[in-house]
C-alpha positions in Angstrom: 41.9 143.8 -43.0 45.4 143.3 -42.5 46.1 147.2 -41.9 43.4 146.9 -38.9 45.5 144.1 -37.7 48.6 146.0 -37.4 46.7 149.1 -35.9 44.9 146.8 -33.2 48.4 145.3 -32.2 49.3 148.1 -31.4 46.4 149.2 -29.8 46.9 146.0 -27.8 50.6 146.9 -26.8 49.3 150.3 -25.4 46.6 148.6 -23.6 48.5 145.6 -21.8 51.3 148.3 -20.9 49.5 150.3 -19.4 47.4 148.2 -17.3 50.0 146.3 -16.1 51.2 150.0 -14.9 51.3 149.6 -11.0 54.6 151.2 -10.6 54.9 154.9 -9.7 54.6 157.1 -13.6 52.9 156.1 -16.5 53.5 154.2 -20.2 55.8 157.2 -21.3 57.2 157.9 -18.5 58.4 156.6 -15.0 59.8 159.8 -13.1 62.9 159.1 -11.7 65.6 156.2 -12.4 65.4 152.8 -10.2 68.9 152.2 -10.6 70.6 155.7 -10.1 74.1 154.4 -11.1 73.2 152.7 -14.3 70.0 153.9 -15.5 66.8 152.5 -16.7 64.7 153.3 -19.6 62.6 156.7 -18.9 59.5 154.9 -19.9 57.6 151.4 -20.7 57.3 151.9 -23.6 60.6 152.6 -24.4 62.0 149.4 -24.1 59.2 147.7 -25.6 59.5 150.0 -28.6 63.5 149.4 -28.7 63.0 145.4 -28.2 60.2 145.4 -30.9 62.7 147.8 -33.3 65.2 145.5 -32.5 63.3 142.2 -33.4 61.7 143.6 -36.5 64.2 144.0 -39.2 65.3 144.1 -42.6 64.6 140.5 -42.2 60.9 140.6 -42.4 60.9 142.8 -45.0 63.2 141.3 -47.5 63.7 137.5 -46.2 60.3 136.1 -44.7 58.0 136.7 -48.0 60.4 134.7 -50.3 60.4 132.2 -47.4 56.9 131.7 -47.8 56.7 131.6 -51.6 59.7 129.0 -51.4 58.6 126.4 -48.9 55.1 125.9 -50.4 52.7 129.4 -50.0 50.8 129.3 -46.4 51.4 126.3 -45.3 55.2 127.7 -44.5 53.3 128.9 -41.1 52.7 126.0 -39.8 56.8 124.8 -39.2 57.1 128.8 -38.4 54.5 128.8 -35.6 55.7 125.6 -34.3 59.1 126.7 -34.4 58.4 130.1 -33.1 56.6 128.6 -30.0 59.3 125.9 -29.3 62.8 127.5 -30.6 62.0 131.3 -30.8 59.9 132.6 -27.7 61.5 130.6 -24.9 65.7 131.9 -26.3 63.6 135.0 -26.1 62.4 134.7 -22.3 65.1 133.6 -21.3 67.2 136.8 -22.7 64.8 139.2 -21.1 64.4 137.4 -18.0 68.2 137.2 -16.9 68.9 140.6 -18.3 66.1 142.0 -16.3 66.8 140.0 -13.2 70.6 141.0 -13.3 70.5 144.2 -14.6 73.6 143.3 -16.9 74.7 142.5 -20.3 76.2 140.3 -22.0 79.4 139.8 -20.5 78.4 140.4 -16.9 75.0 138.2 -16.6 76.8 135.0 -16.6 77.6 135.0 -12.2 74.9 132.2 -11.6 78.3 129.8 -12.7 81.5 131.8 -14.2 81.8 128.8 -16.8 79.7 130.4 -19.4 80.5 133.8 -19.3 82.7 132.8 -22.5 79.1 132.5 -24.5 78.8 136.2 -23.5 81.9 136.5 -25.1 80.4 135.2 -28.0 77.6 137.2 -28.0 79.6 140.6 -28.2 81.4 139.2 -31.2 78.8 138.3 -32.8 77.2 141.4 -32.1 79.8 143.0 -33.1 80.5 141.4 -36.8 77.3 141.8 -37.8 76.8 146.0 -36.8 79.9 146.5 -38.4 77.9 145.3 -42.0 74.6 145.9 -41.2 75.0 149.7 -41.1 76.9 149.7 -44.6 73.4 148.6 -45.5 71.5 151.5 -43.7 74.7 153.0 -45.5 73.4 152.0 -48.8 69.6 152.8 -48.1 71.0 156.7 -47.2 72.7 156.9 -50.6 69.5 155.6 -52.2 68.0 157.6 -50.2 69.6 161.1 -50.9 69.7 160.1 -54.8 66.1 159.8 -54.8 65.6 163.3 -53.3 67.8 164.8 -56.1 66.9 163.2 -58.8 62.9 162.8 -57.7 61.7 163.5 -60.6 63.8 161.1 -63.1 65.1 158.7 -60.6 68.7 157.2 -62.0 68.0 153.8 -61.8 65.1 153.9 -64.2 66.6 153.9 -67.8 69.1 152.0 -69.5 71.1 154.6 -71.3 73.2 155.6 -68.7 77.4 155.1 -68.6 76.8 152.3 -65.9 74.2 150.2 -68.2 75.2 147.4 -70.8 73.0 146.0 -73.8 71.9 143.3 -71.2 69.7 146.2 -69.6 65.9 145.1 -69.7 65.1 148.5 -70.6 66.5 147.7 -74.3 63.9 144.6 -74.7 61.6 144.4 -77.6 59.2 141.5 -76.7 57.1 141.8 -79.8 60.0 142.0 -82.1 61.6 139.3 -80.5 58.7 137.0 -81.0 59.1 137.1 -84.9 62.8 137.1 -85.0 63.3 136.9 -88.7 64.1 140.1 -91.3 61.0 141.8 -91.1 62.1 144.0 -87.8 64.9 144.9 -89.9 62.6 148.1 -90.3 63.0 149.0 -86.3 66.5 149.2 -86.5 67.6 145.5 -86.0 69.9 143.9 -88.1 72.2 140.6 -88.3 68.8 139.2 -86.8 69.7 135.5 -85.2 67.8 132.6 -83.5 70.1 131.6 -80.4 69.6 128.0 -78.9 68.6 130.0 -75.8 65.4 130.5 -77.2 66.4 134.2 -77.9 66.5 136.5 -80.7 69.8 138.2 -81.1 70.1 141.4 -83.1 73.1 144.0 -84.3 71.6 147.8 -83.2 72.7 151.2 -82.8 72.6 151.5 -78.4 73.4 154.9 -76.0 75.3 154.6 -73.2 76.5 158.0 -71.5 77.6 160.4 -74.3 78.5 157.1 -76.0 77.2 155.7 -78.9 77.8 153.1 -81.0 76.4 149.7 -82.6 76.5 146.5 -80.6 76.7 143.1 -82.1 74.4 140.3 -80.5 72.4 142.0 -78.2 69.5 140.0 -77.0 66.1 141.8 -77.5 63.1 138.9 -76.1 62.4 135.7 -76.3 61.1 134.0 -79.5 60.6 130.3 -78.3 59.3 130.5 -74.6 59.6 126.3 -74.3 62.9 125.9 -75.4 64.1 129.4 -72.6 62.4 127.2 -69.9 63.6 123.8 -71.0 67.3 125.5 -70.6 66.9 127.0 -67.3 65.0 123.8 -65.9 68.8 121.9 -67.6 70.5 124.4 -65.9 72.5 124.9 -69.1 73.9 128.7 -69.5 70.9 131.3 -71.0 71.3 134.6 -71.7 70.8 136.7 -68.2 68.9 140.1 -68.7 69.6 142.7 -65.6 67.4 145.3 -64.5 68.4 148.5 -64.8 68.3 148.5 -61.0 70.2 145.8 -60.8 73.3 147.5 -63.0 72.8 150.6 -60.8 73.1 148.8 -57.8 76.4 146.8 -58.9 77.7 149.4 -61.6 77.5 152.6 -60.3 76.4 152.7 -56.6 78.8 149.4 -55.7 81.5 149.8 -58.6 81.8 146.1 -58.7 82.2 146.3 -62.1 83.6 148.4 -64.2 81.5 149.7 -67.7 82.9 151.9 -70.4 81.3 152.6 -73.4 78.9 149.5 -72.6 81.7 146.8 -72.6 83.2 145.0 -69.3 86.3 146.8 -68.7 86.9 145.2 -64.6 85.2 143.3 -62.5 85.9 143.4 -59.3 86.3 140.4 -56.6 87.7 139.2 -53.7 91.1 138.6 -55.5 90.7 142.3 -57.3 89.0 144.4 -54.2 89.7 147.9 -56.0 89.9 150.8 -53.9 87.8 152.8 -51.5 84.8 154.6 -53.3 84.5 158.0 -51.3 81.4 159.0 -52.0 80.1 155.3 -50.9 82.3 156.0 -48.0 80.2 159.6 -47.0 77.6 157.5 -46.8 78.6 155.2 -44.1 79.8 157.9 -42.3 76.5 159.6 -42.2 74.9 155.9 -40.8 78.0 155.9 -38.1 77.0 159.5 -37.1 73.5 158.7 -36.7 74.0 155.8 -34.6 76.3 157.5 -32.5 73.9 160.7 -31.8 71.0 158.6 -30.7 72.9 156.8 -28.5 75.5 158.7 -27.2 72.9 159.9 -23.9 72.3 155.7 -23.8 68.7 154.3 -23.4 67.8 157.8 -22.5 68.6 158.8 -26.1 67.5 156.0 -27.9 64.5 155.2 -25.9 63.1 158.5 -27.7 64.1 158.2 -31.3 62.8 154.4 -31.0 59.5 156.5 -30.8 59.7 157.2 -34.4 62.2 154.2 -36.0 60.0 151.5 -34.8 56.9 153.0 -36.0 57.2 154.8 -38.8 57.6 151.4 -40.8 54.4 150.4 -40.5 53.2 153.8 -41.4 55.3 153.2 -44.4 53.9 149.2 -45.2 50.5 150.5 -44.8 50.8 153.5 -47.2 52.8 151.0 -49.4 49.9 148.0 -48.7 47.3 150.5 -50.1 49.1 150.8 -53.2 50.1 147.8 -54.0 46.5 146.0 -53.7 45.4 148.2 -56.5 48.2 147.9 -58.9 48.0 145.9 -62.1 48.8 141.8 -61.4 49.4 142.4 -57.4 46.8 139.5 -57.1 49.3 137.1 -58.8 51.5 138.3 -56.6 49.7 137.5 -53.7 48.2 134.4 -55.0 52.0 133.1 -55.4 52.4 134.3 -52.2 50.0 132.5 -50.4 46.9 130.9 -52.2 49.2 128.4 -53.8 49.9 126.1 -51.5 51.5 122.9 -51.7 51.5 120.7 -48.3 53.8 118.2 -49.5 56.2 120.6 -48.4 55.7 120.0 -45.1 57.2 116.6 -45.4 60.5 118.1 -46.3 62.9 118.6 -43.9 64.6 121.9 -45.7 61.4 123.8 -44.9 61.3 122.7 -41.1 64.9 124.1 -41.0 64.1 127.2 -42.9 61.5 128.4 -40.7 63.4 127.7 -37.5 66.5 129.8 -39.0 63.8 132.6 -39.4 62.2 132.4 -36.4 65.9 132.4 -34.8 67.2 134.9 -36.6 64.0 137.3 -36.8 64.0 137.3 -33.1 67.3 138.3 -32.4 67.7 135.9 -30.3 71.3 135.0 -28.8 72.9 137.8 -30.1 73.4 139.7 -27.1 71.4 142.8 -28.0 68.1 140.9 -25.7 69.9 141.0 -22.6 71.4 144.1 -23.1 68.1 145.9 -23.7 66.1 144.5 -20.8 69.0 144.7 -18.2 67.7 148.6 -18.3 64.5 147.2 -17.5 63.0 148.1 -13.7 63.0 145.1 -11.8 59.1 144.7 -11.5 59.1 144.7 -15.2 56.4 142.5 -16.9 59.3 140.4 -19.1 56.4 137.8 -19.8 53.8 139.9 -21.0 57.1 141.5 -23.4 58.2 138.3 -24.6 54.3 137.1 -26.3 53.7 141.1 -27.8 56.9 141.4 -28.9 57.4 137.8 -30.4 53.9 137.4 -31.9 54.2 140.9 -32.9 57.6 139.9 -35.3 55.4 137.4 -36.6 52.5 139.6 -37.7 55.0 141.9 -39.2 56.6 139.4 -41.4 53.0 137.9 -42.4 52.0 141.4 -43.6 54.5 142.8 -44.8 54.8 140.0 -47.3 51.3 140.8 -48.9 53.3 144.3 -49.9 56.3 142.5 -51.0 54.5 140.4 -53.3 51.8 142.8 -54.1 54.5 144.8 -55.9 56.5 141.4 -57.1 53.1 140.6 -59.0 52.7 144.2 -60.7 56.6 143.8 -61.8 56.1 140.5 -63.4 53.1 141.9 -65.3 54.7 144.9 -66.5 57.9 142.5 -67.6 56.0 139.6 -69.0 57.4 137.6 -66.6 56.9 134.7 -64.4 56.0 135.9 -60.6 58.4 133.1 -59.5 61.0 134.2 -62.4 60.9 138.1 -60.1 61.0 136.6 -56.6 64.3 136.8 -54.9 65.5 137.2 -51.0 67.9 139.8 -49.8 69.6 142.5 -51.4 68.3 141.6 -54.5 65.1 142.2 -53.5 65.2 145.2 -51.2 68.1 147.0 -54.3 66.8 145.8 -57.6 63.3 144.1 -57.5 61.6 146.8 -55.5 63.5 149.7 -56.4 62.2 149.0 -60.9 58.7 148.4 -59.3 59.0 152.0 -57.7 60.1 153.5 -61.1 57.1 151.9 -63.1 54.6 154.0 -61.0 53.3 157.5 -60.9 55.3 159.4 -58.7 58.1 157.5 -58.4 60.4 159.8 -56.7 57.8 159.7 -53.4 57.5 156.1 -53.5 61.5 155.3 -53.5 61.8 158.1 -50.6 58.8 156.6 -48.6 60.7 152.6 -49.0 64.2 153.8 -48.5 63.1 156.0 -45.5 61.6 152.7 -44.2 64.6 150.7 -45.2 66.5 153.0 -42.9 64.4 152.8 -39.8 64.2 149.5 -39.5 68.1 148.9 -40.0 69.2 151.6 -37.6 66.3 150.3 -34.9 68.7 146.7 -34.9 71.5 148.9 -35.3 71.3 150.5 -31.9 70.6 147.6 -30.2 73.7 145.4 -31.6 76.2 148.6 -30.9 74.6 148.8 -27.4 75.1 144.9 -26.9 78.9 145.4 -27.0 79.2 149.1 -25.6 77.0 148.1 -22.3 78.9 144.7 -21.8 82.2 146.5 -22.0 81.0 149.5 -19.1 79.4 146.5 -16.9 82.7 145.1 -17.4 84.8 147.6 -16.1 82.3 149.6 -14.6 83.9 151.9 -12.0 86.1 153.3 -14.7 84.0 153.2 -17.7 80.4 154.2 -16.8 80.9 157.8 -16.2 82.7 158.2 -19.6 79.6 156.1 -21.7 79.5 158.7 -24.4 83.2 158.5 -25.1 83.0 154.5 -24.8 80.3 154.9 -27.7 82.0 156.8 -29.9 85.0 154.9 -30.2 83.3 151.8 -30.4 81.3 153.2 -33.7 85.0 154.6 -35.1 86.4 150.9 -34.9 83.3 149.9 -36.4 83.5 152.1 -38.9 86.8 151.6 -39.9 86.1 147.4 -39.7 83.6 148.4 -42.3 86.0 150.4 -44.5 86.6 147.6 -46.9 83.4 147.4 -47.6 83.2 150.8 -49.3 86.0 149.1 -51.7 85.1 147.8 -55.2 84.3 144.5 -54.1 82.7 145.6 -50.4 79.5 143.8 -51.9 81.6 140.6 -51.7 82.5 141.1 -48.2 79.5 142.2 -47.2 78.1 139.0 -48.3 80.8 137.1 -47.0 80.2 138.6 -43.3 76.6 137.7 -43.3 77.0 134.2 -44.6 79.7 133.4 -41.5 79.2 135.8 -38.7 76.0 134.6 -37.6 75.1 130.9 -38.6 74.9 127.8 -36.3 77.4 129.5 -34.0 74.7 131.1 -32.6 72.6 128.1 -32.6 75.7 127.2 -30.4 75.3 130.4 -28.0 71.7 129.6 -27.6 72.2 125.4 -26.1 74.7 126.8 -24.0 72.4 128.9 -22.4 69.4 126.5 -22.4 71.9 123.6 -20.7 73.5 126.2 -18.3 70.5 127.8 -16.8 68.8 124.4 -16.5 71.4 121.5 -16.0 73.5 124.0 -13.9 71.9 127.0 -12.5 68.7 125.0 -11.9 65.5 125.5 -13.4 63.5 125.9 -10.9 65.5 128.2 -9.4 65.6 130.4 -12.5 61.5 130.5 -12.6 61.4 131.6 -9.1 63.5 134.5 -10.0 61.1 135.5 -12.6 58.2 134.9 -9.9 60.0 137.8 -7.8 60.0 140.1 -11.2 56.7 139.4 -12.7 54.4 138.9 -8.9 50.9 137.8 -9.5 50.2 138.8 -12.7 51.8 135.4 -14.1 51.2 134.6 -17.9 49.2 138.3 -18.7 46.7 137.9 -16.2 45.1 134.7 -17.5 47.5 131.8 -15.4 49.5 131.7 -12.2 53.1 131.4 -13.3 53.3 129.0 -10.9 51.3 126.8 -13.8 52.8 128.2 -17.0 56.6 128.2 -15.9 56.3 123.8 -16.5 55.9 125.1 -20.5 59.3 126.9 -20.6 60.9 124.9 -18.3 59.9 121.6 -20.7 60.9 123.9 -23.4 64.3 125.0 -21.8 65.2 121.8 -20.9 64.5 119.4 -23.6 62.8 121.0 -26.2 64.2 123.9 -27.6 68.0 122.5 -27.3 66.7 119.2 -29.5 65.5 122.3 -31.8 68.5 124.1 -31.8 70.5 120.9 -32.4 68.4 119.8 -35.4 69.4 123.4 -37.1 73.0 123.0 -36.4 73.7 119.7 -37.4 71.4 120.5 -40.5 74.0 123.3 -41.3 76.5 121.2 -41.2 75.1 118.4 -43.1 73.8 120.8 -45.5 77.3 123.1 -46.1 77.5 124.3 -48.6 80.8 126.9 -50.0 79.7 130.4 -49.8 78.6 132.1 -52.9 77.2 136.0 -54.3 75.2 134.9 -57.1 77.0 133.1 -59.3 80.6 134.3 -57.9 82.1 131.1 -55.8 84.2 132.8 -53.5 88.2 131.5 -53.5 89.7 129.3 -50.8 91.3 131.9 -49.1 88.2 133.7 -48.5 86.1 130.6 -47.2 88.8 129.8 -45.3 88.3 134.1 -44.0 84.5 133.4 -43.2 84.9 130.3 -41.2 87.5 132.2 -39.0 84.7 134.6 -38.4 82.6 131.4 -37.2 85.3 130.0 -35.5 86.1 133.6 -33.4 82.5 132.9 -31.7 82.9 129.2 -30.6 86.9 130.4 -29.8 85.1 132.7 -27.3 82.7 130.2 -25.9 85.4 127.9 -25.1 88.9 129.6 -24.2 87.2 131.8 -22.1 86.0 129.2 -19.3 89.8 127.6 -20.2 91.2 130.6 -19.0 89.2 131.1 -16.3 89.9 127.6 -14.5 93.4 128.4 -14.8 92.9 131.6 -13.2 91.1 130.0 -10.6 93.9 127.4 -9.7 96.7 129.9 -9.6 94.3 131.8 -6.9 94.2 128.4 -5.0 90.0 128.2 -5.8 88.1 125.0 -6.6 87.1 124.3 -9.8 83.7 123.8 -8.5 83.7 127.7 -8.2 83.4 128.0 -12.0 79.8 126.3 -12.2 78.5 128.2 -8.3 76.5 131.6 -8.4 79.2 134.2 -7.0 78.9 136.4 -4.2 77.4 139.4 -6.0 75.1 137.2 -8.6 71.1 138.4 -8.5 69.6 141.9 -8.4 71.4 145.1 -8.5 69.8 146.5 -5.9 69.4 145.8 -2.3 65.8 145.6 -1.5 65.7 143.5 -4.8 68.2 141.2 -3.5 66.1 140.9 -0.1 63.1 139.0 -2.2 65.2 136.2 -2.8 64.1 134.8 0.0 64.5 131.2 -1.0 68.0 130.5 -1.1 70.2 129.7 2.1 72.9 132.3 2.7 71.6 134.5 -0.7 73.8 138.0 0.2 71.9 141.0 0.2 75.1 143.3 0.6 77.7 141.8 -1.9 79.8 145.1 -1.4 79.9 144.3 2.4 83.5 143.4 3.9 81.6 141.8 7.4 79.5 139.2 7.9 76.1 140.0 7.5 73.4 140.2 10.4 71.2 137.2 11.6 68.3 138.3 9.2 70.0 138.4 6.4 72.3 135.7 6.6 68.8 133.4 7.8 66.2 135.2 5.1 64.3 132.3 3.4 65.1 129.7 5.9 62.4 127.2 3.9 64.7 127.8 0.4 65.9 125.8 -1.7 70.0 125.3 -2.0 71.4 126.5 -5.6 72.3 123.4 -6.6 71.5 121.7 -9.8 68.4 121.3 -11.5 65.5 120.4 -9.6 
């Protein structure tokens, strides 16, 4: 059921595209560019592809399912389709529409009033910060990647006998053993057999690590009283912590954060020890910088094309893996966890209201910069309506199923463990690195299935990737466009060489920890932040109104996708824009702040000094929202301008082109030549007599 869904979204997307296709070309394809000097994209679907891509993340994959188990099963959609209707979609209009209408990015959209061209600022540091991490990640998923073609048969993560592993390696279990726990296993090898507190059965055995062997004293092999291990975990008093042999992979060998010889601790590595740079880690990152680079060194032109294949082929890849996973051993516990258990007392908590909001937000995209950016390639007659519902609803649907394959595969590892489902469920890295990763290796075939998820991991990374390197890169060349837009390519690659070498610590011993540290701090509620100010500005300052008559001129008759006039439907984003969505936004940030807690990678609390690091990278965002207006009043006074200038559309704010600029018919003295020295004729300084002034919301 749920693979038809995805296929007849899709179907859906190829549909509405291409009957809304009144311009000259077709859904691949447009002919020649609208805007010769800056480019558009070379066909509808192109951008749709790169705003979906973009949208659809690692985030859905690794993030939303745990959500859902979390904040009580299925009822968890109703907060996310509330807050997806009310926070998410209208940020998301909004992006599209004044990146479309302007035909700039971040930096340059801002003309309507001067004042908050600091939050574009923002934008391209956030932007920033987080592509600089986020490709160590597709980083990651490459190495994974590469080991699993060498090694396809026997993939290196599956055993724990290897130099990296530790007698704390699941692998080494003995469940039935463990359950008597007295001197009769002596005859499997076990001696000095003990009962620990812990509810575990501790043993003295002979263990193989490397070309090392030797025997190891009070190695845990199972759990002989299941009560008492679940009375001291629900005490939150210290138990024995088994890792999967994934899980020392991932942190042993592939990260180096610690250090393992002959199966003992020999260095862990932290934010006070950060070790050196791990070269081979390092190749990898390169390879994600060069890839990045390639398809987009041409721009939209390039990346419009290999969108074609990064934004699909993960849903080839959660279909193929859906199949699978139904018919694996203890999916439906999975799934049941997942979903059928549902507990709507949760919906009178107020964590799980915030929860789903920070996904929606953050699932989206959403004032980050990379929105704008992508539509301002747009044509102008661009349907940015019909773009916002596919592409928003479309994030959604992704999330929802891709869960039923997360869990599906969560269930069959429990079952194969003897665990509890909720005992295996986890969020993030751990999920994507170590969870998924020992489900792969407990199957037929593993070698295919790990190249299949890590192939997917990539393509949905770089998809986000391209859009959060374009947000800067295109904001920098509107900036200073007469110099910089012929030499794009070289604007491009220097901008991915400072990344990369931003990211170099990373590849260290401890670049796990500042990984982590980065995506706790670079994007939290500074970009609730970002999104009020542009919710207050293009209501409270631009004028509302205003603002849905310029989408009027984009979107013509067709309105909300054929069904209402927009001259009904604009009142639901405008009551959005103006009340309802910043009261959102405001709920999530003062939640954060309520809620703060100090920033942690599992149970490492990170030191003073590098709290003190993250909020600095918080702080850089709201330093940009601010100083930047501060600067520009003072700028204004030394040139003898009114301060009133500041919050008043310039002289070149609208449409990039001229017969674009001639539709805005209903403003008084709206310039259709900005680049003109004269006065304008009669018809163009009189055009839209009947307007409205600019003034204010009305």
């Amino acid at each position: 059921m749920f693979t038809l869904l995805i296929n007849i979204k899709f179907i859906l997307i190829l549909y509405q595209v291409a009957e809304s296709n009144t311009a000259k070309g077709n859904v691949f394809s447009f002919g020649d560019d609208e805007n010769e000097e800056r480019g558009n994209w070379t066909g509808r679907l192109d951008f749709l592809l790169s705003c979906l891509g973009y949208a659809v993340g690692l985030g859905n994959v690794w993030r939303f399912p745990y959500l859902c188990y979390k904040n009580g099963g299925a009822v968890f959609f109703v907060p996310y389709v509330i807050m997806l209707a009310f926070v998410g979609m209208p940020v998301f209009m909004f992006e599209l529409s004044i990146g479309q209408f302007t035909s700039s990015g971040a930096l340059t959209c801002w003309k309507f009033a001067p004042l908050f061209k600091g939050v574009g600022v923002g934008m391209v540091i956030v932007s920033g910060m987080v592509g600089v991490y986020y490709n160590m990640i597709i980083g990651w998923s490459i190495w994974y990647l590469i080991s699993s073609f060498i090694n396809v048969k026997d993939l290196e993560w599956s055993d724990c006998d290897k130099k990296w592993n530790n007698p704390n390696c699941t692998g080494l279990m003995n469940k039935d053993a463990a359950l008597m726990c007295n001197s009769s296993i002596k005859d499997e090898g076990f001696d000095n057999i003990s009962r620990g507190p812990d509810g575990w059965c501790y043993v003295s055995r002979n263990l193989t690590f490397g070309n090392f062997r030797d025997t190891f004293h009070n190695v845990p092999i199972g759990i002989y009283d299941k009560d008492l291990h679940k009375a001291l975990k629900t005490n939150h008093e210290n138990h024995t912590k088994m890792e999967l042999p994934t899980e020392q992979y991932l942190y042993n060998y592939m990260l180096k954060r610690n250090d393992f010889e002959n199966g003992k601790l020999v260095t862990e590595y932290n934010m006070d020890n950060f070790g050196s740079v791990q070269w081979d880690l390092t190749l990898a990152y390169i390879a994600a910088w060069i890839i990045v680079f390639l398809s987009l060194c041409k721009g939209v032109k390039s990346s419009g094309k290999v969108v074609y294949f990064t934004a699909l082929f993960p849903y080839v890849v959660l279909i193929i893996l859906f199949v699978r996973g139904i018919i694996l051993d203890g999916s439906k516990d999975g799934i049941d966890f997942y979903l059928i258990n549902v507990d709507t007392s949760k919906l009178e908590d107020s964590v799980v209201w915030k929860d789903a909001a920070v996904q929606i937000f953050f699932s989206l995209s959403a004032a980050w910069g990379g929105l704008i950016c992508l539509s301002s390639y747009n044509r102008f007659h661009n349907d940015c309506l019909r773009d916002t519902l596919i592409v928003s609803i479309g994030n959604c649907l992704t999330s929802f199923f891709a869960g039923f394959v997360i869990f599906s595969f969560i269930g069959f590892l429990a079952r194969e463990t003897e665990q509890e489902v909720e005992d295996v469920a986890t969020s993030g890295i751990g999920l994507a690195f170590t969870v998924y990763t020992y489900a792969v290796t407990l199957m037929p075939v593993e070698g295919l299935w790990a190249v299949l998820f890590f192939l997917m991991l990539i393509t949905l990374g770089l998809d986000s990737e391209f859009a959060l390197v374009e947000t800067v890169t295109t904001s920098i060349i509107d900036q200073w466009e007469s110099s910089l837009r012929p030499k794009k390519s070289l604007v491009i690659f220097i901008t991915c060489v400072v990344f990369f070498l931003l990211g170099l610590p990373m590849c260290c011993n401890a670049g796990g920890h500042m990984l982590q540290l980065v995506d706790t701090f670079a994007g939290g509620w500074n970009v609730m932040l970002i999104a009020l100010c542009e919710c207050l500005g293009i209501i409270y300052v631009y004028g509302g109104f205003r603002f849905c008559k310029d989408i009027k001129i984009m979107i013509g008759q067709s309105g909300c996708c054929g069904a209402l006039p927009w001259e009904c439907c604009k009142f639901w984003w405008l009551l959005n824009w103006a009340i309802l969505t910043p009261i959102g936004v405001l709920f999530i940030m003062i939640f954060s702040w309520v809620k703060y807690e100090r920033a942690t990678w599992d149970s490492y609390v990170y030191p003073d000094w590098a709290q003190a690091l993250g909020w600095l990278m918080t702080l850089a965002v709201v330093a940009g929202i601010v100083i930047t207006p501060i600067f520009l009043a003072i700028l204004a006074i030394r040139e003898g301008k009114s301060l009133k200038s500041l919050i008043t559309p310039t002289r070149d704010w609208g449409p990039a082109l001229s017969q674009h600029r001639r539709l805005v018919d209903y403003v008084d003295d709206f310039v259709i030549d900005p680049k003109s020295d004269g006065e304008l004729d009669l018809h163009d300084v009189k055009i839209g007599m009947q307007g409205k002034t600019n003034k204010g919301y009305e």
